[in-house]
C-alpha positions, 0 to 999 in steps of 0.5 A, a space after each residue: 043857495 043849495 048849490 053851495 051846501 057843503 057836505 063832509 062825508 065819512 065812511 070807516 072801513 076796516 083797514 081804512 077810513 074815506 072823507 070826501 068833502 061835496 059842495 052841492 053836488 060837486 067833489 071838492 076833496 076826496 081821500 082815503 086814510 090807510 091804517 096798518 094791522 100795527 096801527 090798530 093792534 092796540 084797540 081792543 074793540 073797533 070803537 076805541 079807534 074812535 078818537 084816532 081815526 078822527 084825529 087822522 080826519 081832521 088832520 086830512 081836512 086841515 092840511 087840504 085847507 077845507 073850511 069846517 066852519 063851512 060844513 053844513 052836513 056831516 054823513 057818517 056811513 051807517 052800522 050795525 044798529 036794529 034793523 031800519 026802513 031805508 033813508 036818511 036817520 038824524 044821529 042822535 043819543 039812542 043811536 050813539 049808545 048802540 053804535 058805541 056799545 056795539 049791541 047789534 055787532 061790531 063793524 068799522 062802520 059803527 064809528 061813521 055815525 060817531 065821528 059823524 056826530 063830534 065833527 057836526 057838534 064841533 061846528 056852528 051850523 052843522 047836523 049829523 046824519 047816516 043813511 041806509 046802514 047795512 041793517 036796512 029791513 025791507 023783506 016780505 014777510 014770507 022771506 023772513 022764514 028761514 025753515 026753522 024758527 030759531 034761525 030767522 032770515 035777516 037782511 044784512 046788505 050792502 044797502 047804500 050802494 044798492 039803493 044808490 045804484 037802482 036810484 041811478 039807473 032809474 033817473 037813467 032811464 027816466 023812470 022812478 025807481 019806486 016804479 020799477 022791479 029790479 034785481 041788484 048784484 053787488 060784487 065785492 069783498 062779500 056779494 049780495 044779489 037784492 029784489 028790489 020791488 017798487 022802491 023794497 028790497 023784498 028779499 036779499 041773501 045776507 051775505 054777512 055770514 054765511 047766505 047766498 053765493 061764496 065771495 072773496 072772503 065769505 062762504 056763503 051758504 053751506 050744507 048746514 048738517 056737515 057744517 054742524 057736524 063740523 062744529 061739533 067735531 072738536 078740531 075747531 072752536 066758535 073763533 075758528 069755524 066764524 072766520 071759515 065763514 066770514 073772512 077766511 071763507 070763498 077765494 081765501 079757502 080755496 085759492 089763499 087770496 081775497 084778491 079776485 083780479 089776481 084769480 082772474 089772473 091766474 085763470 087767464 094764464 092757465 091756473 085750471 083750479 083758479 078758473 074752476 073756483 072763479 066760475 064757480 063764484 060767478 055760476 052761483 052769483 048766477 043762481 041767486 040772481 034766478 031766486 030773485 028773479 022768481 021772488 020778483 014772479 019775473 015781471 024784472 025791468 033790469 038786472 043791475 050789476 055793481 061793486 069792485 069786482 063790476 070791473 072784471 069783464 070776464 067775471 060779469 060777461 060769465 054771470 051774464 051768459 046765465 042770465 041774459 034771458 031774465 031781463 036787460 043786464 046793466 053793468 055799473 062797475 065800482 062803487 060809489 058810496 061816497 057820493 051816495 052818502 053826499 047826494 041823500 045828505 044833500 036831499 035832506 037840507 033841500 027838503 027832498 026828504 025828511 029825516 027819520 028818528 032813529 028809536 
């Protein structure tokens, strides 16, 4: 029965490594695998973590006594790859030698579809699958042009959790999400802020590297003549002016902290700096919310705000004071990428969907 399928669902991150085990739609085991920097230092590139990383999962699964020979799917969480329509794509050779040589960029989540695919071929009755990576490539056409043709427009988002979102607060409403126009904000480690139109996520800001609104680690858009007249000042070289703008731009630049509780903190006792850099963040999430509201020409059924920093209340209710008059703001905090990557592994085997062929 589909009721008792069992999903293994695995999701790398750069400091860590999520499982979670689903019997259908039920969360039998769930854990988070930490790694310390003195642990990763001696691999030179993300995928030579492949085989320790793996061990370490199934060490987790072994000692929690979850039954491999039960698991039916195996969900990696999707990476760097050429850029893809969005569902459910069977891992297979093509996609494994891209996500192994890191051709489209390196990224912890490449080696979700690789230990995805070793544990499901390990198993009697099991496939592997990843679903809506990060290069996820919906846009219009006019939202590629960027105003100079050397430089295209890309779309780099945080795809799983926006489509996981949107999907959930249709079925909410008892809409399909196909039907709807929506504006998704994901507020996390980096923030993008997507027009969803009718099922496409027509435009987003690539909040990788430098688009869209600053974040706890990234600084989004800059004023690009004095950055490249930065570049080209000779103080810096690529490495440095690279991490300026992913990984130590945003909160990190201006207040030494990628933690936005703790500046939330230091506003809230009076640290007048910390509450300027903080509003500021929300002013510009604020800002980009209202292009996608144009991009959408304004016919918006909702604005959906999720990721880690959803839980802030002061930080949402500011963007909010922005945006209130677009169209109904709802607030889903956290996010849940797990179940995601579980409930479209889940919809495959119940041929809900079918899988794509990545080519």
């Amino acid at each position: 029965m589909n009721e008792e399928i069992r999903i293994l669902a695995i999701n790398p991150g750069s400091t860590s490594t999520k499982i979670a085990v689903y019997i259908g739609t039920n969360p039998v085991f769930i854990q988070t695998i930490r790694h310390t920097t003195e642990e990763l230092a001696p691999f030179d590139i993300v995928t030579d973590q492949f085989e320790f990383r793996k061990q370490l999962i199934l060490k987790e699964l072994k000692s929690a006594d979850i039954r491999l020979d039960l698991i039916r799917v195996v969900m990696g969480r999707g990476g760097l790859l050429h850029p893809v329509e969005s569902g459910v794509f069977e891992v297979n050779q093509k996609m494994l030698e891209d996500l192994r040589t890191c051709k489209y960029g390196e990224h912890a989540s490449n080696l979700g579809g690789l230990i995805a695919h070793d544990i499901a071929r390990s198993l009697p009755d099991a496939k592997a699958y990843i679903t809506n990576p990060v290069v996820v490539d919906e846009l219009d056409d006019l939202a590629r042009i960027s105003g100079h043709p050397l430089l295209p427009r890309r779309s780099i988002f945080h795809a799983l959790n926006q489509k996981a979102v949107a999907r959930q607060h249709a079925k909410s409403i008892l809409r399909k999400y196909e039907d709807l126009n929506l504006i998704v904000v994901h507020l996390g480690g980096g923030i993008t802020v997507g027009a969803h139109k009718r099922g496409r996520v027509v435009d987003v800001n690539q909040g990788l590297d430098g688009d869209g609104p600053f974040s706890p680690e990234r600084s989004g858009t800059l004023p690009v003549g004095d950055l490249a007249r930065l570049c080209y000042s000779g103080r810096y070289k690529l490495p440095q002016v690279e991490k300026m703008i992913k990984g130590e731009g945003g909160l990190v630049a201006y207040l030494g902290t990628n933690s936005a509780y703790d500046v939330e903190q230091r506003a809230a006792a009076g640290d007048e700096k910390a509450k300027l850099i903080y509003d500021a963040m929300a002013y510009q999430v604020a800002k980009e919310v209202g292009s996608m509201g144009a991009v959408l020409k304004y016919e918006i059924d909702g604005i959906l705000i999720t990721g880690g920093i959803a839980h802030d209340k002061y930080f949402v209710n500011q963007i909010i004071s922005y945006i209130h008059r677009l169209a109904p703001v709802h607030v889903y905090p956290g996010e849940d990428e797990m179940k995601a990557l579980a409930m479209n592994g889940l919809r495959v085997v119940k041929g809900n969907v079918s899988a794509k062929v990545y080519r």
